[in-house]
N, C-alpha and C positions, 0 to 999 in steps of 0.2 A: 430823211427828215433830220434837221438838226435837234437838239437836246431842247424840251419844252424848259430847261432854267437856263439854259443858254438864252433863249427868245425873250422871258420872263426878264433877263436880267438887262439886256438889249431894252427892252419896251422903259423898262425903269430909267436907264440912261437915257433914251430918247428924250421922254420924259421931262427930268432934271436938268438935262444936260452938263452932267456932272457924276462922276464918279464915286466922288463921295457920298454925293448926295443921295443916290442909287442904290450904296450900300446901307446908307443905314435904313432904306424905307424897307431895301427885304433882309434886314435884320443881318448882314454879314459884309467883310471886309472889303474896303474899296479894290483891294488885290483881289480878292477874288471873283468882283466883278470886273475888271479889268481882264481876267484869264476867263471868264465865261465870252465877253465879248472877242478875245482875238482867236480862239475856238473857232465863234462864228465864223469869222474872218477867213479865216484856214479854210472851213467848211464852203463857204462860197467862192475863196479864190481872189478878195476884191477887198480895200479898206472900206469901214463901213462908217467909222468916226474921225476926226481929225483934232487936232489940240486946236484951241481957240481962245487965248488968255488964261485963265484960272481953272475954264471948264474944256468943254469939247463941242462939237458941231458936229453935225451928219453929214457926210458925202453925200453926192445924189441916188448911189447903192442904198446906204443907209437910210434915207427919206423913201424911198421905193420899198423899203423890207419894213419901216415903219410901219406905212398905213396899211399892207396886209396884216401885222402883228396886232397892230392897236384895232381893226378889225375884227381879227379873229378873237382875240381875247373879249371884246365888246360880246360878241355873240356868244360863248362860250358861256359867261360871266349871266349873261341874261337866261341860259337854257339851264345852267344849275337853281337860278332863284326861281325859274318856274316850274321843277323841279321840284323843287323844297318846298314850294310854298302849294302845290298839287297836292306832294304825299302827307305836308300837314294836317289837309282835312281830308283825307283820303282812307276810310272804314280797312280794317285788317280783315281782308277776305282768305279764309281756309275754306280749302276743298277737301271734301271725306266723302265715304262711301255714307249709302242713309245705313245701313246697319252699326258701321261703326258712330256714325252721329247719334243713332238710338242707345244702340246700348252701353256705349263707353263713354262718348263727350258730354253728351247732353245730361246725365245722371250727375256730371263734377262742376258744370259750366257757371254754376253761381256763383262756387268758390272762385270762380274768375271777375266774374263779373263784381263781388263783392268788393276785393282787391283791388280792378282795375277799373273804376266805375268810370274814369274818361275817355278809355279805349272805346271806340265803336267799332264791334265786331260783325260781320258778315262772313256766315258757315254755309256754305254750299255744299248738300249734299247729292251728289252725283255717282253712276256707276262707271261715269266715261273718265277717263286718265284724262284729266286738263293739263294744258301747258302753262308752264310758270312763265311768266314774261313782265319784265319792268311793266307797273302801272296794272297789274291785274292781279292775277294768286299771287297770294306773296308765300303761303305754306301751304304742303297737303301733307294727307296724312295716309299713304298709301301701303300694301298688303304685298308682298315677297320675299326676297332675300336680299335685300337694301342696296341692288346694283342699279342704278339709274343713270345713265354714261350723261355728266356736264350738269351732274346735279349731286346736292350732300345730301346724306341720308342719316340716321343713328335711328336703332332699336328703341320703339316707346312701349309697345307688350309684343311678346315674344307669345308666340300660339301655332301648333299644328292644324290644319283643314280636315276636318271630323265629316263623315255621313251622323247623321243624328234623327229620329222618330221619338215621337212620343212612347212610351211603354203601351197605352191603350191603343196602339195603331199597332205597332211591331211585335208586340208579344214576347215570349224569355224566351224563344224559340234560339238553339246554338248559335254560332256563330255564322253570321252571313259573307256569302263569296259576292262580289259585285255584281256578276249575272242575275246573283236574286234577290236584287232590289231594285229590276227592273217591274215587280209587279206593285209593287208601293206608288201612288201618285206622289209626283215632286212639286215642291216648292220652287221656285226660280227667280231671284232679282232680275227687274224687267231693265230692259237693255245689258243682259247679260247672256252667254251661253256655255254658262261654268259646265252645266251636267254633261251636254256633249261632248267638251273637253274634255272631265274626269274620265268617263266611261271610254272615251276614246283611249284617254292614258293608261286606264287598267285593261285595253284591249277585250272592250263587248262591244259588239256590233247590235244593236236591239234586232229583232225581229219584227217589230210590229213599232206602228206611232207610239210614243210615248206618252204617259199619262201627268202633261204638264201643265202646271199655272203658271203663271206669270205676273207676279206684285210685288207693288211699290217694297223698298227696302223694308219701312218701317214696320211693314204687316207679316214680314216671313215669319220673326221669330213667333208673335201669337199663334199664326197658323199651326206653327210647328208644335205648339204646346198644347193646341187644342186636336190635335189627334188627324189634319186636314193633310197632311201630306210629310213626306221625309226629304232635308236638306242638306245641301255641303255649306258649311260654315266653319268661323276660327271658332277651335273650340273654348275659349276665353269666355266669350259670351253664353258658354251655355254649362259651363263648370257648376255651376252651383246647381240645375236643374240634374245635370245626370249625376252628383253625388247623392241626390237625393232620390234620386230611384226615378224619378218625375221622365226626363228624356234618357235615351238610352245608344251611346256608341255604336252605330251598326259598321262603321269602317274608318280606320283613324290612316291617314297614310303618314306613316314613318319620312317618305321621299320629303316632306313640308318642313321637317325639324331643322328648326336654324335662320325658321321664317319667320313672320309675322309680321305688324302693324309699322311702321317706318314712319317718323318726320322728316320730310323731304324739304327741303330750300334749297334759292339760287345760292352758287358761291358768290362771295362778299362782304360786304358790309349793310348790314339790316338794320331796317328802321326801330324806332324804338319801342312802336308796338309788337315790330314781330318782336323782338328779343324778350319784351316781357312776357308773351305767348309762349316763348320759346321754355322762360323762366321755370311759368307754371306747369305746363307738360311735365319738366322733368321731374319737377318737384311732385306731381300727380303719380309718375310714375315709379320714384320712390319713396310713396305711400303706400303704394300698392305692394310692392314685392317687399316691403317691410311687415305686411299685415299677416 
């Protein structure tokens, strides 16, 4: 394919029919549209313009390479203003897990909303890893070590993955091996199968079914405070309860350190509500580690 300012600068002179005329419409020297068009020329092999008094004329080449140009650009030109004018009334939709929409976003979300009263926001809390794709998530706000291959990431809380119990369920009993917190019921976000995995990773095989729930994001962490079962969660969310004696660390894994919470987008150029979303995160997030 030729050069799209080659074409650009072709369509201009078609256009005009004039070389000068051509430059000044895209703002640069009749030479060097002159040298974008014999470019062309080289590039297909064939003259595409001819002198014709003051200005120039198109060959039958050049009338032929026209109307695909002036085509193409017609369609091009209509699929960015519908585009634009899509994403102008089109809600800033973020995907989060519902844990972290509980306990992190939604506790800051008015200082957003406050700020950004014309933005119409759409937060979907989910446990399934959505795909970002033109026209749909525009941000998530996902949980690992911020490698997402054909996607940007940057650190918004940094947190290890904690087992955690309430004290009136677990008791000061020493320190627990993962084998024996198989007799504790667990907690589980539904559409997830964290425990298996962990348990897997610290290599226990249970013996018997396991004694699991399964609920909505929103409800782990009460369950977990109300004595109803022990969870794997970032431990971010539950910092203030186990300083205060309230929940209690039964297994922190070290292997998480370096993980935590990520803002994920496409690479590019973002709209200008994501970028004010973008704004406020970070600004949220150097509140935080300033406190």
């Amino acid at each position: 394919m030729p050069s799209l300012n080659s074409l650009r600068a072709f369509a201009a002179v078609a256009e005009t029919k004039s070389l000068s005329a051509a430059g000044r419409q895209l703002n640069v020297t009749h030479a060097a549209v002159s040298q974008q068009v014999r470019a062309l020329e080289a590039h297909f092999g064939c003259a595409l313009v001819a002198r014709e008094g003051r200005g120039v004329a198109l060959t039958p080449e050049g009338e032929q390479l026209f109307q695909g140009v002036q085509s193409g650009f017609e369609k091009i030109l209509a699929t960015v203003e519908l585009l634009l004018g899509a994403n102008a009334g089109r809600p800033l939709n973020v995907s989060t897990t519902p844990t972290f929409a509980v306990s992190w976003l939604m506790p800051r979300i008015s200082d957003f909303r406050n700020t950004h009263p014309d933005v119409e926001l759409s937060i979907n809390p989910t446990a399934d890893v959505v795909t970002l794709e033109p026209g749909g998530v525009d941000l998530a706000i996902r949980y690992g070590s911020g490698n997402w291959p054909g996607l940007e990431s940057e650190m918004l809380v940094a947190s290890n993955y904690v087992v955690v119990g309430a004290t009136c369920l677990v008791g000061d009993a020493p320190d627990f091996k993962p084998e024996d917190l198989l007799r504790f019921p667990w907690l589980q976000e539904l559409g997830t199968n964290e425990l298996a995995l962990w348990l897997k990773e610290q290599g226990v095989v249970p013996n018997k079914k396991l004694n699991i729930s399964n609920l909505p994001g929103y409800m782990i962490l009460d369950g977990v405070r109300r004595g109803y079962g022990i969870t794997a969660m970032s431990k971010v969310f539950v910092q203030s309860e186990i300083e205060a004696g309230t929940l209690r660390v039964l297994f922190e894994d070290i292997r998480s350190e370096g993980s935590g919470y990520h803002i994920v987008t496409r690479p590019g150029i973002q709209r200008e509500p994501v970028k004010a979303f973008l704004r406020w995160l970070r600004s949220m997030r150097d509140e935080q580690e300033g406190a």
